[in-house]
C-alpha positions as CSV (number, residue, x, y, z in Angstrom):
1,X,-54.2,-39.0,-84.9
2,X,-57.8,-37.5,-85.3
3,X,-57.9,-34.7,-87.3
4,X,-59.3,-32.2,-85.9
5,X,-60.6,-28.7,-87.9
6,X,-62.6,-27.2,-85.4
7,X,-61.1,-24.7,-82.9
8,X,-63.2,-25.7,-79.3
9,X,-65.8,-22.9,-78.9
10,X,-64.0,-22.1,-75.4
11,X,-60.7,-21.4,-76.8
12,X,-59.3,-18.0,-76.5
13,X,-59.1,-15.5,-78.5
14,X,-55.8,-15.5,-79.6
15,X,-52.4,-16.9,-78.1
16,X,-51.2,-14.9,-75.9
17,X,-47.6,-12.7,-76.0
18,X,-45.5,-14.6,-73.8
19,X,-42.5,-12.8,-72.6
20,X,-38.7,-13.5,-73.5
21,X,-37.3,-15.3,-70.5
22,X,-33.8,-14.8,-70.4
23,X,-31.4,-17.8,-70.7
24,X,-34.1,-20.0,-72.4
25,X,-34.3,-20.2,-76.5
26,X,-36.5,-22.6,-78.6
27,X,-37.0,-23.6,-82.4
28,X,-39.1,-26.2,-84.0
29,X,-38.7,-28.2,-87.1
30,X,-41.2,-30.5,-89.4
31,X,-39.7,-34.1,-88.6
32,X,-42.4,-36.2,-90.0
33,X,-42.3,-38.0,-87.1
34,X,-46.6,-39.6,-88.0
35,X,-47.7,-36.9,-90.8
36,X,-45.7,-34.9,-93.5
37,X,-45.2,-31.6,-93.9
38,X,-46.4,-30.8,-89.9
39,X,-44.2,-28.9,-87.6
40,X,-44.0,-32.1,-84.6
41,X,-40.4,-31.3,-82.7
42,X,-39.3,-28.6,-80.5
43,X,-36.6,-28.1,-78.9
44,X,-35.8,-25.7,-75.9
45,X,-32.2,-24.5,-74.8
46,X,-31.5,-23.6,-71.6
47,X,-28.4,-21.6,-70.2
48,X,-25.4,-22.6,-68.3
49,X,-26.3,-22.4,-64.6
50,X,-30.2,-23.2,-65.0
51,X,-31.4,-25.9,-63.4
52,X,-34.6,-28.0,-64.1
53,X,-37.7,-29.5,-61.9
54,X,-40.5,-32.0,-62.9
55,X,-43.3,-34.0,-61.8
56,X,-44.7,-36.6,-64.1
57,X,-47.6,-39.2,-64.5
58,X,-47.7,-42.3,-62.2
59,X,-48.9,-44.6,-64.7
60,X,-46.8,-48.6,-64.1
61,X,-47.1,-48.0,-68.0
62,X,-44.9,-45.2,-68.2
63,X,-43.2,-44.9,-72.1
64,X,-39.2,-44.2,-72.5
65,X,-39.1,-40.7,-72.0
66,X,-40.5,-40.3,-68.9
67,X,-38.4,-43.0,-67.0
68,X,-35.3,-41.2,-68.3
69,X,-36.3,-37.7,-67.1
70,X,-37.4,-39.2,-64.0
71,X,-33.5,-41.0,-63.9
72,X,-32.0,-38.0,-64.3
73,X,-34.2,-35.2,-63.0
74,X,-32.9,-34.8,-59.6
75,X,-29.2,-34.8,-61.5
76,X,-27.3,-30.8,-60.4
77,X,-25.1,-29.5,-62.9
78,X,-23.5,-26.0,-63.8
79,X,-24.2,-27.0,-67.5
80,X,-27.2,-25.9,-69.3
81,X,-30.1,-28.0,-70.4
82,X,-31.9,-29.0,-73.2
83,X,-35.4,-30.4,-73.5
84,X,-36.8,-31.7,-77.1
85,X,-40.2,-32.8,-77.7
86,X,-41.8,-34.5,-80.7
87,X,-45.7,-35.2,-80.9
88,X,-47.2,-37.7,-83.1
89,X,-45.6,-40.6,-81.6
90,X,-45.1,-41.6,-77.6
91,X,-42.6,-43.8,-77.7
92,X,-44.6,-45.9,-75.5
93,X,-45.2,-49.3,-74.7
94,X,-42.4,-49.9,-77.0
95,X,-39.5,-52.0,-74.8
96,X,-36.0,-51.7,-75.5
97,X,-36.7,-50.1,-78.9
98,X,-38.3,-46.8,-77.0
99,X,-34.9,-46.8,-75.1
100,X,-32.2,-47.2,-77.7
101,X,-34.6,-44.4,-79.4
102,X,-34.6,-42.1,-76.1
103,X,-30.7,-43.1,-76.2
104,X,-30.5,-41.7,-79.8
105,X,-32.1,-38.5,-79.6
106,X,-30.5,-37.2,-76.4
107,X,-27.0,-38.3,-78.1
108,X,-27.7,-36.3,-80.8
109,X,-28.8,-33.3,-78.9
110,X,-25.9,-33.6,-76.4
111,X,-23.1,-33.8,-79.0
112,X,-25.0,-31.3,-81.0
113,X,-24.7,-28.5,-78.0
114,X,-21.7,-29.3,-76.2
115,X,-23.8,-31.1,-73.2
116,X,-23.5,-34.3,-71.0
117,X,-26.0,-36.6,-72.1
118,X,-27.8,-36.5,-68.3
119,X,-28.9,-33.1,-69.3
120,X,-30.9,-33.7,-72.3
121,X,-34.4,-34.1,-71.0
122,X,-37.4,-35.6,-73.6
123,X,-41.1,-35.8,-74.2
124,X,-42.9,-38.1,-76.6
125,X,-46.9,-37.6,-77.3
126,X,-48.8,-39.3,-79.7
127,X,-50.0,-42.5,-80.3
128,X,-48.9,-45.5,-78.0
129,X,-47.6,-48.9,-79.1
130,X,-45.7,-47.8,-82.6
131,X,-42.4,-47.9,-82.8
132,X,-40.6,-43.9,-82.6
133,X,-38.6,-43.1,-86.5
134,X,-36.0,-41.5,-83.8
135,X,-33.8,-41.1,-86.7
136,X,-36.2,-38.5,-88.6
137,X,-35.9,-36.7,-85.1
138,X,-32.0,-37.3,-85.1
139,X,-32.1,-35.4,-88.6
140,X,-33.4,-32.7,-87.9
141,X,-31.1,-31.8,-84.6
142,X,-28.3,-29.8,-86.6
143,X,-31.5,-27.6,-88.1
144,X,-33.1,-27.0,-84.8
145,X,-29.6,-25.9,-83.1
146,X,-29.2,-23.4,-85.8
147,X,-32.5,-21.8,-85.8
148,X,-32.4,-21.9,-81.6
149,X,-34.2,-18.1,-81.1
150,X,-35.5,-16.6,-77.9
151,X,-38.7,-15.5,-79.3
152,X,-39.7,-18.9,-80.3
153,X,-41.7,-20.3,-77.7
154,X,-45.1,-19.8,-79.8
155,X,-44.1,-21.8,-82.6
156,X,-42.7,-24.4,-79.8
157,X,-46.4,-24.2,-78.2
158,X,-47.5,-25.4,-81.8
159,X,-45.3,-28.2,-82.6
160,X,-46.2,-30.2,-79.3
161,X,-50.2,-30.3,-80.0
162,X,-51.9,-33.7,-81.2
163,X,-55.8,-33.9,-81.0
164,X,-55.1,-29.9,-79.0
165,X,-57.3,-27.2,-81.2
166,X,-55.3,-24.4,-80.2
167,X,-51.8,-23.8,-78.9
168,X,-51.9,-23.2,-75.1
169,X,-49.8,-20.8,-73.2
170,X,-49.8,-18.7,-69.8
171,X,-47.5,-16.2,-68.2
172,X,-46.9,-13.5,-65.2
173,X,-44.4,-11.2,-63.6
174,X,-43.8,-10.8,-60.3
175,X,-41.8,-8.6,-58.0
176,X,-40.0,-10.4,-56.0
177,X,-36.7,-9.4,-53.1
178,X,-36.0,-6.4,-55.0
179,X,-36.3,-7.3,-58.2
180,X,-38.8,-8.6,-61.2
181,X,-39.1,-11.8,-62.4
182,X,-41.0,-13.3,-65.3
183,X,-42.7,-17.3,-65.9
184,X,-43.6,-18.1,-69.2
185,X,-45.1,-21.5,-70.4
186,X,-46.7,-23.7,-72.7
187,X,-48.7,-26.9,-72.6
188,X,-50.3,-29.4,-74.7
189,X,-53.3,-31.9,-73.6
190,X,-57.0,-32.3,-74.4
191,X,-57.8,-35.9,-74.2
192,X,-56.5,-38.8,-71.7
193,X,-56.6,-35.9,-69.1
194,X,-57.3,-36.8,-65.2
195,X,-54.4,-36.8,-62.0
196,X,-51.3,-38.3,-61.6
197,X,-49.4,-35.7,-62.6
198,X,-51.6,-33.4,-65.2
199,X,-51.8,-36.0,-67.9
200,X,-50.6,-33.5,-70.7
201,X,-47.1,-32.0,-71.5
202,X,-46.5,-29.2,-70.0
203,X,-43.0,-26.5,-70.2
204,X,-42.6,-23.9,-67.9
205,X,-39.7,-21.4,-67.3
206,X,-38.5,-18.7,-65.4
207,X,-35.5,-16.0,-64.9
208,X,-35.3,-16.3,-61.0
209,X,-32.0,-17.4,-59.8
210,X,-33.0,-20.4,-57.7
211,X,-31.8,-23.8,-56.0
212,X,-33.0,-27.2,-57.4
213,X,-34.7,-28.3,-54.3
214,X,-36.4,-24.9,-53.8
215,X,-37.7,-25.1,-57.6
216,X,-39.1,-28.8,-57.0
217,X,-40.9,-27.8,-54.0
218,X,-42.7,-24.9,-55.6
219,X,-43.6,-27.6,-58.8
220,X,-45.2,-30.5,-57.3
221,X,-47.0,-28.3,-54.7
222,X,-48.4,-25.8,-57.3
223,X,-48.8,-29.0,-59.8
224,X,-50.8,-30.5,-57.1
225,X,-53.4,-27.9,-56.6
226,X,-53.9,-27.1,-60.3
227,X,-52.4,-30.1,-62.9
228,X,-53.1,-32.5,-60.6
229,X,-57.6,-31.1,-60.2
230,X,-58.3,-31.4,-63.8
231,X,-60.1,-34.2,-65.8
232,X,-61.7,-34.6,-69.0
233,X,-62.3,-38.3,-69.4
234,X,-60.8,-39.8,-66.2
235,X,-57.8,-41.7,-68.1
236,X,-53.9,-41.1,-67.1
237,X,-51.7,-41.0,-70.0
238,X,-48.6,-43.1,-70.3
239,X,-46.5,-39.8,-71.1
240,X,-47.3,-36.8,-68.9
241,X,-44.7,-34.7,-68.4
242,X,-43.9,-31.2,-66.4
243,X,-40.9,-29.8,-66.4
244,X,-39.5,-26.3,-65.6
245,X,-36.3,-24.6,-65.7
246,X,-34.9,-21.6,-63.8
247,X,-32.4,-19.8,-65.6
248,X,-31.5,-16.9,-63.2
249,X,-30.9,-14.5,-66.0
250,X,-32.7,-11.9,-63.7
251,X,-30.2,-12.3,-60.7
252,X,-32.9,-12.0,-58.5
253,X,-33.0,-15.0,-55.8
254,X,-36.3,-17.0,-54.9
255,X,-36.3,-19.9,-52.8
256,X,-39.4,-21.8,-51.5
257,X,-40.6,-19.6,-49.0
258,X,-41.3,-16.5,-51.2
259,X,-45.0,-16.5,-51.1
260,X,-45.4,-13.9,-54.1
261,X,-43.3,-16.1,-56.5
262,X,-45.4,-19.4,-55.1
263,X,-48.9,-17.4,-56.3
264,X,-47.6,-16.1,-59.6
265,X,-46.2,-20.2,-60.9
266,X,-49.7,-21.6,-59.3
267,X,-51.5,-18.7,-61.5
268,X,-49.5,-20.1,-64.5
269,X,-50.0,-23.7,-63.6
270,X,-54.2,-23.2,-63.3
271,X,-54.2,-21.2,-66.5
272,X,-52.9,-23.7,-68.6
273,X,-54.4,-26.3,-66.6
274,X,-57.8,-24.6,-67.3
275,X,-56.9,-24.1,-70.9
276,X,-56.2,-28.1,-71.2
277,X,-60.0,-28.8,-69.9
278,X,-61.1,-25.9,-72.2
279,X,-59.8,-28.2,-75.2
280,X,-61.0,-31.5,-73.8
281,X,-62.1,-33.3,-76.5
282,X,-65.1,-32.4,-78.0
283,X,-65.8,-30.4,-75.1
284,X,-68.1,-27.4,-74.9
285,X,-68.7,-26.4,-71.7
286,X,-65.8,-25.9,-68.4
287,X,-67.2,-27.0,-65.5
288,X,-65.6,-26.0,-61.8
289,X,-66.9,-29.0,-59.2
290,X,-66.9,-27.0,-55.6
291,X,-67.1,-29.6,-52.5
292,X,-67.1,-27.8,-49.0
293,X,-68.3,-29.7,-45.7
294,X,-66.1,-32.6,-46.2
295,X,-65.0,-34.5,-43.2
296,X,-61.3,-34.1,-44.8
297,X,-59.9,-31.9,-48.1
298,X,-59.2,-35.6,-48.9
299,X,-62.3,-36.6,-48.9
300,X,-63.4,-33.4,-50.3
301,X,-61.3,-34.3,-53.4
302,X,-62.6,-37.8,-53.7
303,X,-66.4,-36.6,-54.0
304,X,-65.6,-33.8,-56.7
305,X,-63.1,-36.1,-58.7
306,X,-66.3,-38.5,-58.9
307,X,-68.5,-35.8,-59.5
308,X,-66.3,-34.5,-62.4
309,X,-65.7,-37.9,-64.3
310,X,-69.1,-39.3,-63.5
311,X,-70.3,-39.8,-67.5
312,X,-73.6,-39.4,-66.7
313,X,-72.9,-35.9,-65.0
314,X,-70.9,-35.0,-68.2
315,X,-73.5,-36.0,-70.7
316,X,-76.5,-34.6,-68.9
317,X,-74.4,-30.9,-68.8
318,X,-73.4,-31.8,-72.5
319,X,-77.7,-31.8,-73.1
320,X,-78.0,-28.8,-70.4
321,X,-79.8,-31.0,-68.6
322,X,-80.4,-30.2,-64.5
323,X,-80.2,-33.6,-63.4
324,X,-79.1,-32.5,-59.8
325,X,-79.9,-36.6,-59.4
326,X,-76.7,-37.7,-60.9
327,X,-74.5,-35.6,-59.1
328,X,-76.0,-37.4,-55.7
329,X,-75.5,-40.7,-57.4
330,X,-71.7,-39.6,-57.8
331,X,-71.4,-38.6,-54.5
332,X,-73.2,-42.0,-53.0
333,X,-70.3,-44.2,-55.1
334,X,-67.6,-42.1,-54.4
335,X,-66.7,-44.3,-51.0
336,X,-65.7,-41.2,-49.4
337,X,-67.8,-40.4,-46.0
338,X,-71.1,-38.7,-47.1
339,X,-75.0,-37.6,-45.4
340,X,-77.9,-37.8,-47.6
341,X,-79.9,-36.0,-44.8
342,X,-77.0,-32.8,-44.9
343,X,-76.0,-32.7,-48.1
344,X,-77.0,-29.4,-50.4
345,X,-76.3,-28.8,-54.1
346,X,-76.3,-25.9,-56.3
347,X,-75.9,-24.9,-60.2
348,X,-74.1,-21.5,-59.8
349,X,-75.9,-19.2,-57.7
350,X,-79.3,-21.2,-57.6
351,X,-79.6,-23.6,-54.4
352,X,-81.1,-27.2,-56.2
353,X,-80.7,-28.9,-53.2
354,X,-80.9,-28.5,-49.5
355,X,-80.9,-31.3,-46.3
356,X,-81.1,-34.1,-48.4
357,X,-84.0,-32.8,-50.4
358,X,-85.0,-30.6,-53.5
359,X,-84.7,-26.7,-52.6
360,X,-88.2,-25.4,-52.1
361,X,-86.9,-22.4,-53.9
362,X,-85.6,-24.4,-56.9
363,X,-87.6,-24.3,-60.0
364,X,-86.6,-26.7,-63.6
365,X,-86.4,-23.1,-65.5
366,X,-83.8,-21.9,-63.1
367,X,-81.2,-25.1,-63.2
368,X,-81.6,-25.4,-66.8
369,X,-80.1,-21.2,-67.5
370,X,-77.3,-22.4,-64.9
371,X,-76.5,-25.4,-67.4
372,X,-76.7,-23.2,-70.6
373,X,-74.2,-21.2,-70.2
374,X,-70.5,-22.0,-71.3
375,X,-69.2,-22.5,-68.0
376,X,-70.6,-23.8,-65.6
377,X,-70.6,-23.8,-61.4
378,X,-71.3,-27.3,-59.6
379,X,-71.4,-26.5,-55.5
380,X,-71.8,-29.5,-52.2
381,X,-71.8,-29.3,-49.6
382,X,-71.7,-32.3,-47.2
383,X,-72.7,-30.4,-43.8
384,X,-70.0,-33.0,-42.3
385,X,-66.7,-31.2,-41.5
386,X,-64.2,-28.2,-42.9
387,X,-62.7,-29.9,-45.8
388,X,-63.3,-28.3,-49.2
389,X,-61.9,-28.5,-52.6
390,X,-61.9,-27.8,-56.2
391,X,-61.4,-29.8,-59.9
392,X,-61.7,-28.4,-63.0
393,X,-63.6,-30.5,-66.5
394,X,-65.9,-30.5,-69.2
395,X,-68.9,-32.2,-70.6
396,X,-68.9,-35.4,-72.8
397,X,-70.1,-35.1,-76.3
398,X,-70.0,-36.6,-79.4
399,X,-67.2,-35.0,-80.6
400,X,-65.0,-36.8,-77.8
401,X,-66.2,-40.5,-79.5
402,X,-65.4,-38.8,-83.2
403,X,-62.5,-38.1,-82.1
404,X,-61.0,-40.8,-80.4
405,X,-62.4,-43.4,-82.7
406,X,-60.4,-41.7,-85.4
407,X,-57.6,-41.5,-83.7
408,X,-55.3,-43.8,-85.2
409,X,-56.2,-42.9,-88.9
């Protein structure tokens, strides 16, 4: 994989202090899964009585791992749960071999911590195509069992990066029937990012006491309005994975209908979502893509998703360049319903375009401050309907070729 030195100027800070969640411990280890000597395995232990929800990419290319969470996701058991991930490798496009090598590490795991096999859950990210050295994983199982800690989510954010800059985590408590509860999780992704799911990994976890079916409703529909509005270069990875376990550690019950719960996992899901675009590859600016006036939120989507991977769109906001012309262009190919004579655009706070036509307001100077700033408002507005929506990206630099044509070295 590329190696990557600099830290993407819209990183935060610092990572942030996660809270403990109850019933869920984690360690890492340094498998030497693709490069020595690099902490690339996490695994994540889950008490007896959680139970675990997922949503994951709808590539036809999907690798191993993915096919055998999605076998056994919607699996119920009073037994805990275990999920191990190892980065470097995907373990895709790799035939029987990626199944005997799934086969392998959840064996290990299971027999490792007393579980049924079903309830072993895994992640591969890394490069596609190569064969997985399951049996440096396998190795390394009796170590990561032993050093199994609740305060070791950070290093667990760590150990799942591959062309990431910076370890990516989000949390929030919420009161809730009586009682607090907490959500903590972590995510990797910063290239091969667009829908269907979040193309990135992503672990999320929570003390609520909750039913399976309730837990899988609040996923896909909070995945759906934040994983599933993000792009950096438009491609769906072969491995993307979400999963999420509720230990109910807190003894406080949530089901589906609990609104305040449903807002605090969605504000979890768009930080880290946000965080992936932050890190897109190369990327320096985050841009939010605002369509409103659509004849349907469908088509509403379809215009800012065209909008936001549109290359020349990305490149002219990688030069800070207004070209307000591109961003029609997107729109025209888009295929969803659209009025040159209605539509209006706007950089931020600055009207560009109104009725078809160039604000009479609008001034070069005034676009081009919009687009130099780290990040960066892009508003439509079709004048055709009530449907609206919102995706999240970044620009397209350089640094996203460097990388990516590195890659493999």
């Amino acid at each position: 994989m590329a190696k990557i030195t600099e830290r993407s100027p819209l990183a935060p800070e610092r990572f942030p202090d996660l809270p403990v969640i109850r019933g869920v411990r984690f360690a890492t280890a340094a498998a030497g899964v693709r490069y020595a000597g690099r902490t690339d395995v996490m695994l994540a232990q889950l008490a007896p009585g959680s139970v675990v929800a997922g949503v994951f990419t709808r590539s036809t290319t999907r690798a191993a791992p993915v096919l055998d969470c999605q076998r056994k996701i919607a699996m119920e058991s009073d037994d805990g749960a275990a999920i191990l991930v190892n980065s470097g490798n995907a373990n895709a496009f790799t035939g029987r071999a990626g199944d005997e090598s799934v086969t392998a590490v959840t064996e290990a795991v299971a027999a490792a911590m007393d579980l049924p096999s079903e309830r072993v859950f895994t992640s591969s990210t890394g490069v596609i195509g190569e064969r997985l050295p399951h049996a440096r994983i396998v190795a390394k199982v009796e170590e990561l069992t032993g050093a199994l800690d609740e305060g070791g989510i950070a290093d667990a954010a760590h150990a799942i990066m591959t062309t990431d800059t910076f370890p990516k985590g989000a949390s929030a408590k919420v009161h809730v029937n009586g009682g607090d509860v907490t959500i903590a999780g972590i995510a990797k992704g910063s290239g091969m990012v667009a829908p269907d799911m979040a193309t990135m990994l992503v672990y999320v976890f929570t003390d609520a006491a909750m039913r399976r079916d309730d837990l899988q409703s609040l996923v896909s529909a909070a995945a759906d309005r934040t994983f599933n509005c993000i792009t950096v270069d438009s491609d769906t990875s072969t491995s993307d994975t979400l999963l999420m376990g509720a230990t109910g550690a807190s003894g406080v019950e949530v089901t589906a209908e609990d609104t305040a719960f449903a807002g605090a996992l969605e504000e979890v899901f768009r930080d880290l979502a946000h965080q992936v675009v932050k890190d897109g590859e190369g990327a320096t600016k985050f841009v939010t893509v605002e369509v409103t006036g659509a004849e349907s939120d469908d088509d509403a989507r379809t215009h800012a998703m065209a909008i936001a991977n549109s290359p020349l769109v990305k490149t002219a906001i990688a030069g800070e360049d207004p070209n307000w012309g591109r961003i029609v262009m997107a729109i025209g190919k888009s295929g969803a319903a659209a009025d040159r004579d209605r539509l209006s655009i706007r950089f931020g706070d600055v009207p560009v375009a109104e009725h078809g036509w160039v604000a009479e307001s609008y001034r070069e100077e005034m676009g081009a401050a919009q687009m130099q700033k780290p990040e960066i408002t892009i508003g439509v507005d079709l004048g055709l309907g009530e449907g609206r929506a919102t995706v999240w990206t970044c620009d397209l630099t350089h640094g996203y070729i460097a990388i990516n044509a590195d890659y493999r070295s």
